[in-house]
Phi, psi and omega in degrees: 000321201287311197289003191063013189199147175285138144321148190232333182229142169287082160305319170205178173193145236152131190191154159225278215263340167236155153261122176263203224155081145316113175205148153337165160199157164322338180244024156113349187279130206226120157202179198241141160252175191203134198231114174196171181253165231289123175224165180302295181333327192289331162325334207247328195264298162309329149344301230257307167325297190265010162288295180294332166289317188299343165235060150078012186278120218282105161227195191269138173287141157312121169257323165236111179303183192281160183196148194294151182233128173049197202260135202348074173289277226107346194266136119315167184201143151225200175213125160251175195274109176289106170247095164284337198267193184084145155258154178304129150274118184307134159305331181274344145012112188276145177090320189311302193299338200260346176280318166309296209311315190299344167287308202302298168323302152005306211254319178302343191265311158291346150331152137292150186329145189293332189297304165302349182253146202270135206334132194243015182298182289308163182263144181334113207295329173289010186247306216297024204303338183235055182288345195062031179227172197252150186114198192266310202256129144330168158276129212272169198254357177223034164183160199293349210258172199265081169324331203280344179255007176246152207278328178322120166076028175327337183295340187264348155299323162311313180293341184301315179307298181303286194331291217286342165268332167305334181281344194322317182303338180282338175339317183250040187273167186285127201252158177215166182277162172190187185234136199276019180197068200269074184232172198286347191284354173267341191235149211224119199216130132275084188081247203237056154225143185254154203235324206205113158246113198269177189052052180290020140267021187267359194297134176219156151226119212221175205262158222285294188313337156264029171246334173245344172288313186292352178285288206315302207283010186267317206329312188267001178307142171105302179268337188206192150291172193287171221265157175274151173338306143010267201277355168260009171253322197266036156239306184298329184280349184259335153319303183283335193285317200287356163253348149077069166160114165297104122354123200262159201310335195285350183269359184285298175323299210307307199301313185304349207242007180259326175298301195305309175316322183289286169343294189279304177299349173282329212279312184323292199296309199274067188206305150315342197216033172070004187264140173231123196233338168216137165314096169003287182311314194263338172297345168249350163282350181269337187271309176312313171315313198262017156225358180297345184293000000 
């Protein structure tokens, strides 16, 4: 109905927190529809989507905003133009880190105003550090269980606690659009030019140093492991080369302590299931970054 056509070939289907579908159609149109369920924010995200493809920001075009699938599913769907090409770029690349940071800058400059765009509540809980609900963590987004009651690993509550009163003060900073889940399994380059950035329901808006702290501490996520204490300060310095302006130290603090917030709440969820992606050790060298201002 929405596309004017049956589909004629399935090409691929694939999900986590949505299903996505590749498919074909009789006259040669090749999209992706993405199925997932209904929140107000996607409204907002798609916005956020056709603003930046109409001024040339390599994302996928829309062919259908989200609009409800079937009858009280609950679910939403859109479609976009199935953009296959380019490849994940490695972070060890010579030129990779200053190519991610300069897409990022890229992409926060060309957005639209954070004020025009219609509402990104709530935001993805691995952004959410000032979710406003009670206990440290929101509710995670790809399982049932409550972090706030579980006792395991208290250590990673604490740093959630220290993040969010250091960030506190930003709260009411002039906010910009991004994109919250700015990882390589998401961006698409030919050598060191990007051709394709996917998932745009990940749109968040936040005051800038936390819009490049959660990219630093994610980036290189996909093509490698997430990035080391290292390789996220040689994103925030390539981020400041790439806006041609040093940053004073308390916006530096924020971004390390908007990454560490990502870091631990994902570590909070994978930790239930035996996975270990951070470290004490390093998670308190991140934290000493993000309060040394």
């Amino acid at each position: 109905m929405w596309l004017g056509a049956r589909p004629q070939h399935i090409l691929f289907s694939a999900g986590h927190l949505s299903r996505v579908v590749g498919v074909a159609f009789p006259d040669g149109r090749r999209a992706v529809i993405k199925i997932r369920p209904a929140e107000r924010r996607l409204a907002g995200c798609a916005f956020v989507q056709e603003h930046l493809y109409h001024v040339g920001f390599p994302c996928p075009k829309l062919l259908i905003c989200p609009v409800p699938f079937g009858d009280d599913t609950g679910l939403m769907a859109n479609a976009e133009v199935l953009a296959g090409e380019g490849e994940m770029l490695s972070p060890d690349e010579p030129g990779a880190v200053e190519a991610y940071a300069a897409l990022l800058h890229r992409l926060v400059r060309q957005a639209p105003a954070a004020d025009a765009v219609p509402s990104l509540v709530p935001a993805p809980p691995w952004t959410a550090w000032d979710h406003g609900g009670p206990g440290v963590w929101p509710p995670p987004d790809d399982r049932p269980d409550d972090l706030n009651q579980i006792t395991e690993h208290a250590w990673l509550d604490e740093i959630a606690r220290r993040v969010r009163r250091h960030l506190a003060p930003f709260a009411d900073r002039r906010r910009v659009v991004g994109h919250g889940d700015f990882e390589a399994h998401n961006l698409r380059w030919d050598g060191l030019r990007p051709v394709m950035v996917h998932d745009w329901d990940s749109v968040i808006t936040a005051p800038e140093p936390v819009v490049v702290g959660l990219a630093a501490a994610a980036w290189a996520a996909g093509a490698g492991p997430f990035p080391t204490v290292e390789q996220t300060a040689a994103f925030l310095a390539a981020y400041q080369r790439a806006a041609g302006a040093l940053w004073p130290a308390e916006e530096v603090g924020a971004a390390w302590a908007a990454g560490l917030w990502l870091r631990a709440f994902n570590e909070k969820k994978w930790r239930l299931d035996g996975h270990v992606a951070l470290t004490e050790s390093e998670a308190a060298t991140r934290l000493r970054l993000a309060t040394a201002a």
